[in-house]
ROLUM-360939 format. One record per residue (C-alpha): x, y, z; residue number from 0. Coordinates in steps of 0.25 Angstrom, whole numbers, plus 2048, in hexadecimal, padded with zeros to 3 digits. Example, Ala and Ser with C-alpha at 12.3 -4.5 7.8 and 13.67 -1.06 7.14 Angstrom:
ROLUM-360939
@xx=831 | yy=7EE | zz=81F | nr=0 $
@xx=837 | yy=7FC | zz=81D | nr=1 $
end
This chain:
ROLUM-360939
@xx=241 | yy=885 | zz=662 | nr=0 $
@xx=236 | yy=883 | zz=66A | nr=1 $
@xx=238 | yy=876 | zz=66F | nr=2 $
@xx=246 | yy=86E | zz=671 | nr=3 $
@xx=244 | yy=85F | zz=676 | nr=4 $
@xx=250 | yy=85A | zz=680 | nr=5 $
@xx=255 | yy=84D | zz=680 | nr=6 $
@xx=25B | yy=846 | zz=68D | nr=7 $
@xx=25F | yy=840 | zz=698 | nr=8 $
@xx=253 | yy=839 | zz=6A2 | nr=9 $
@xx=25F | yy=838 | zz=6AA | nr=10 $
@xx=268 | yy=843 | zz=6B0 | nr=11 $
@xx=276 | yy=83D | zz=6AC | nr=12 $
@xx=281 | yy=83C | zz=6B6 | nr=13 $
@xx=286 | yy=84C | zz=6B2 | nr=14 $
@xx=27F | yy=857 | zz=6B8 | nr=15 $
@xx=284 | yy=85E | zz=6AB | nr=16 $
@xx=278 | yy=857 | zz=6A6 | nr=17 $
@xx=26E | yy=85B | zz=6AD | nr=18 $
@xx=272 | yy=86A | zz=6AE | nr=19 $
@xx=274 | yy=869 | zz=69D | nr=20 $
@xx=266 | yy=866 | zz=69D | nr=21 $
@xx=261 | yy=871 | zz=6A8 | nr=22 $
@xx=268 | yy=87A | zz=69F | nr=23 $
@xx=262 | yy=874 | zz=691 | nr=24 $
@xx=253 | yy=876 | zz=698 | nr=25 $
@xx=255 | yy=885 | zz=69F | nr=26 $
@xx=25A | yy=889 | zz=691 | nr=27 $
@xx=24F | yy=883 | zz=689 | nr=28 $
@xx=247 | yy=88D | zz=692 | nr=29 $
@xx=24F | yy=897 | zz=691 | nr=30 $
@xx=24C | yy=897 | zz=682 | nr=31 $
@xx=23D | yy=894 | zz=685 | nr=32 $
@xx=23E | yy=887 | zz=67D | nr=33 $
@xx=236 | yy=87B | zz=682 | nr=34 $
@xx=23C | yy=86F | zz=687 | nr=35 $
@xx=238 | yy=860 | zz=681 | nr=36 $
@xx=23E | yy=855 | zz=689 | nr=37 $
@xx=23C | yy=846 | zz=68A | nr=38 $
@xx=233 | yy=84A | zz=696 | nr=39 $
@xx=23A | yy=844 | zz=6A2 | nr=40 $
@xx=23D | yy=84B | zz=6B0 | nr=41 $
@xx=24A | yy=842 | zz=6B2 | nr=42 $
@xx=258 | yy=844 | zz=6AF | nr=43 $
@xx=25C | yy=84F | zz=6A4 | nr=44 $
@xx=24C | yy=84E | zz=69F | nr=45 $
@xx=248 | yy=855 | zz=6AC | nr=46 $
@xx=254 | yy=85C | zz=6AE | nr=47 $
@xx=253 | yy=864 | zz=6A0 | nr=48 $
@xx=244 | yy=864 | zz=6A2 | nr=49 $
@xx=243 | yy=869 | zz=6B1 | nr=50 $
@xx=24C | yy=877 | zz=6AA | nr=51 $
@xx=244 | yy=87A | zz=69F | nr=52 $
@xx=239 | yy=87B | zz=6A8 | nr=53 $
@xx=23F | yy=882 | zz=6B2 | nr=54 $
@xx=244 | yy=88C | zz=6A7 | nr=55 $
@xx=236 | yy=88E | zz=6A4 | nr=56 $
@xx=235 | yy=885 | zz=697 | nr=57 $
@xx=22A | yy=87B | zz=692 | nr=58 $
@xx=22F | yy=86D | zz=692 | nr=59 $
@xx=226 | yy=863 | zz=68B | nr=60 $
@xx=22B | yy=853 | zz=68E | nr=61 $
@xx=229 | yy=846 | zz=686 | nr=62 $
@xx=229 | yy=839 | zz=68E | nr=63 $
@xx=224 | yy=82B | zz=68A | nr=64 $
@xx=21A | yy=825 | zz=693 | nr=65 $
@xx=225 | yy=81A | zz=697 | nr=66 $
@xx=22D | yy=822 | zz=69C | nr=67 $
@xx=224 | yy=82D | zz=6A2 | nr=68 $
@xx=228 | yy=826 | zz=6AF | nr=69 $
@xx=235 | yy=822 | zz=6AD | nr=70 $
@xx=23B | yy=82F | zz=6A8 | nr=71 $
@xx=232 | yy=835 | zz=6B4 | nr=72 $
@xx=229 | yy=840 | zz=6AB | nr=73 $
@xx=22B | yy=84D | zz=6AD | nr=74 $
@xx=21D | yy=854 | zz=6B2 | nr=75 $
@xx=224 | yy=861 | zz=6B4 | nr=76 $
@xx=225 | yy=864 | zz=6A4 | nr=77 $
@xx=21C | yy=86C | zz=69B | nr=78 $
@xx=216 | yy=860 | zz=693 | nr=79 $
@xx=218 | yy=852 | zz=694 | nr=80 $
@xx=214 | yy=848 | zz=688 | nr=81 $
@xx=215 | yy=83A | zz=68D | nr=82 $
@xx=215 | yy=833 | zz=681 | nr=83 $
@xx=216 | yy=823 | zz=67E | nr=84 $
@xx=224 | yy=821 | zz=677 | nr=85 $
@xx=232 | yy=826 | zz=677 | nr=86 $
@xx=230 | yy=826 | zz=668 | nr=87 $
@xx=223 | yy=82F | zz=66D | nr=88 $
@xx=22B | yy=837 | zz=677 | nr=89 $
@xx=237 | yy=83A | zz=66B | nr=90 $
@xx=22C | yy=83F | zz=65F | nr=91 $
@xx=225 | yy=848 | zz=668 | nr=92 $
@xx=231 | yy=84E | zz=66F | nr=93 $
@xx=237 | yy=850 | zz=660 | nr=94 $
@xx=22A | yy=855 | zz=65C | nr=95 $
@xx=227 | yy=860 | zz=667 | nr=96 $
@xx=237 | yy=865 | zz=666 | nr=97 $
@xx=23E | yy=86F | zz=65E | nr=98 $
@xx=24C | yy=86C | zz=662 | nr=99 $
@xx=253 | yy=85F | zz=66A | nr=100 $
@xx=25E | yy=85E | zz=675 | nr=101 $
@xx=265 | yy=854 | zz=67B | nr=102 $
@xx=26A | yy=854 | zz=688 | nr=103 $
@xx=273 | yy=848 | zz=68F | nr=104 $
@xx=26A | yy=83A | zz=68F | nr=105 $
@xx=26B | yy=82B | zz=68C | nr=106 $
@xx=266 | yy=825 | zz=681 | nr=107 $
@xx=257 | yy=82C | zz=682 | nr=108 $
@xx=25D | yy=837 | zz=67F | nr=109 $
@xx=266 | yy=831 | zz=675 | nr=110 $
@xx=25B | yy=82B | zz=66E | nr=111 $
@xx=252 | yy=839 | zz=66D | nr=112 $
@xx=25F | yy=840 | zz=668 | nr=113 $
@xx=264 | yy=837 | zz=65E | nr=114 $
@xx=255 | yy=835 | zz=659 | nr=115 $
@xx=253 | yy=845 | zz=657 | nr=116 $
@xx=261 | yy=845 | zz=64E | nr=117 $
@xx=25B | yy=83A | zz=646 | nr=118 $
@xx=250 | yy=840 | zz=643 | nr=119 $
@xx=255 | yy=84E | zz=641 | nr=120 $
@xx=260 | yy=846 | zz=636 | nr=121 $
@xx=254 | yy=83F | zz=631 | nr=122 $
@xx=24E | yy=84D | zz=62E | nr=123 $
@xx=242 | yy=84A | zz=637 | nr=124 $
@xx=243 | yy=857 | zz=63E | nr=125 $
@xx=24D | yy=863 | zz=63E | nr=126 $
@xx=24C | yy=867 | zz=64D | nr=127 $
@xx=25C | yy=86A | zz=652 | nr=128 $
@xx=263 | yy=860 | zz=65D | nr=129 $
@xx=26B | yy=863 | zz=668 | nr=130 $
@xx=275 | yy=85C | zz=670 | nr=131 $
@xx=276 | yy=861 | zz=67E | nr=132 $
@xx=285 | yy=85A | zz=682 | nr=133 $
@xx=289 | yy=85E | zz=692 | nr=134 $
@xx=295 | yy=858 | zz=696 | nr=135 $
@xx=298 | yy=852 | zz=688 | nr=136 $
@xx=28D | yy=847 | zz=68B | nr=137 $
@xx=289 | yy=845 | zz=67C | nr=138 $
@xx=297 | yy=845 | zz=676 | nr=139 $
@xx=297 | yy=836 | zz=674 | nr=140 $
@xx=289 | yy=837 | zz=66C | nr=141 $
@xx=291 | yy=843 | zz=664 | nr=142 $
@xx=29D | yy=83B | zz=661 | nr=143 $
@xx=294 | yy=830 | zz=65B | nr=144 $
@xx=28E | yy=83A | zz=653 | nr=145 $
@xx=29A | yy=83E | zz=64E | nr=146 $
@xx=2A0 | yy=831 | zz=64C | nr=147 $
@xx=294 | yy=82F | zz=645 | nr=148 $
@xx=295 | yy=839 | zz=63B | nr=149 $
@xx=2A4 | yy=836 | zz=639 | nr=150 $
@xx=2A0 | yy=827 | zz=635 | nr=151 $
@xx=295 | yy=82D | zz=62B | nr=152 $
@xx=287 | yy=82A | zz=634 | nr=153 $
@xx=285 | yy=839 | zz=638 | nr=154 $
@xx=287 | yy=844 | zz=62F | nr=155 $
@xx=28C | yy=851 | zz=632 | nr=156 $
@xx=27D | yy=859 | zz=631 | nr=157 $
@xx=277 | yy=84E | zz=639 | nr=158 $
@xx=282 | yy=84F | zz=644 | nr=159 $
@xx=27D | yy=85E | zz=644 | nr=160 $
@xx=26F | yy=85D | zz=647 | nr=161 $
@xx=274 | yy=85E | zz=655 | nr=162 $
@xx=27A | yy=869 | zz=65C | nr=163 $
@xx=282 | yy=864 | zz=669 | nr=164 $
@xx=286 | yy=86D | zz=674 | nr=165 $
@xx=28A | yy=86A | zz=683 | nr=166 $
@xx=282 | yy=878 | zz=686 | nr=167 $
@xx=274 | yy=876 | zz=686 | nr=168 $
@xx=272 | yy=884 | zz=683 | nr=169 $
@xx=27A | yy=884 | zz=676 | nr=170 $
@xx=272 | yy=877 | zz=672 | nr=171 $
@xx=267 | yy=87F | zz=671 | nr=172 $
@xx=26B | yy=88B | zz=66A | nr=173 $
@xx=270 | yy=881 | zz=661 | nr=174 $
@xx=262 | yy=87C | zz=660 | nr=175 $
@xx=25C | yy=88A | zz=65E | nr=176 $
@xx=266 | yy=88D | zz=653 | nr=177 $
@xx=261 | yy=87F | zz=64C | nr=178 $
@xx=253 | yy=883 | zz=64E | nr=179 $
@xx=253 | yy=88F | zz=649 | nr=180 $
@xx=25D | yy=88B | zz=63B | nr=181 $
@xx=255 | yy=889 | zz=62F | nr=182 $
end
């Protein structure tokens, strides 16, 4: 895994567990000498996880769509910036330049990036392991859905596997390595 794409927040949260999760997630990224991909933003989670990758010592390469290159405040710290046209833009080329994906607490951005990268993986359009990041329990509503789900026939059980959930940022990405490096 050269490249893991992390999906979040351009918001901090009102948990300070949030922000240190995602501190966390970006030192350990470097620690592994893994570049970061984000969504390119120096707000919220989006800087938070950006601002320690880098400060570890990793590349971070961010996506942001011309739109809301004002709004989301780009980040003109990072390695490489694309500014691109589209979210549709922002989500192909972040899926394209990444090997792995991560979610970390966000709103319905970060929603919409993760459940679009299980969709595609259950289409069979790409094979790249997901992870959950889930601090404080923050995603265990999306879980039981998910769950409920597959109990009502929507979801199966291989499908509900392509994500690997933790609430330790580290263990989603051993997780992550494990599923890289399995045939």
């Amino acid at each position: 895994m050269q490249r893991i794409c992390v999906f979040c927040g351009a918001a901090a949260g009102l948990d300070p567990l949030y922000a240190e999760t995602a501190a966390a997630l970006g030192r350990e990224v470097a620690l592994r000498g893994i570049e970061l991909v984000t969504g390119g933003g120096k707000v919220g989670l989006m800087g938070v996880v950006a601002d320690a990758a880098l400060a570890a010592g990793a590349e971070v390469t961010g996506v942001i769509p011309r739109g809301l290159e004002q709004r989301e405040v780009a980040h003109r710290g990072l390695t490489q910036l694309h500014v691109v046209e589209t979210l549709h833009e922002r989500k192909a080329l972040m899926h394209r330049l990444s090997d792995a994906f991560v979610a970390l607490p966000g709103g319905f951005g970060t929603l919409d990036e993760l459940m679009e990268t299980i969709t595609w993986a259950q289409l069979g359009l790409h094979a790249k392991p997901i992870g959950v990041v889930n601090p404080g329990g923050y995603f265990d509503q999306l879980l039981a859905f998910i769950a409920a789900a597959q109990e009502h026939g929507f979801v199966s059980g291989a499908h509900r596997e392509l994500l690997s959930v933790e609430a330790d940022p580290i263990l989603v990405l051993d997780a992550l390595a494990r599923r890289f490096a399995a045939p």
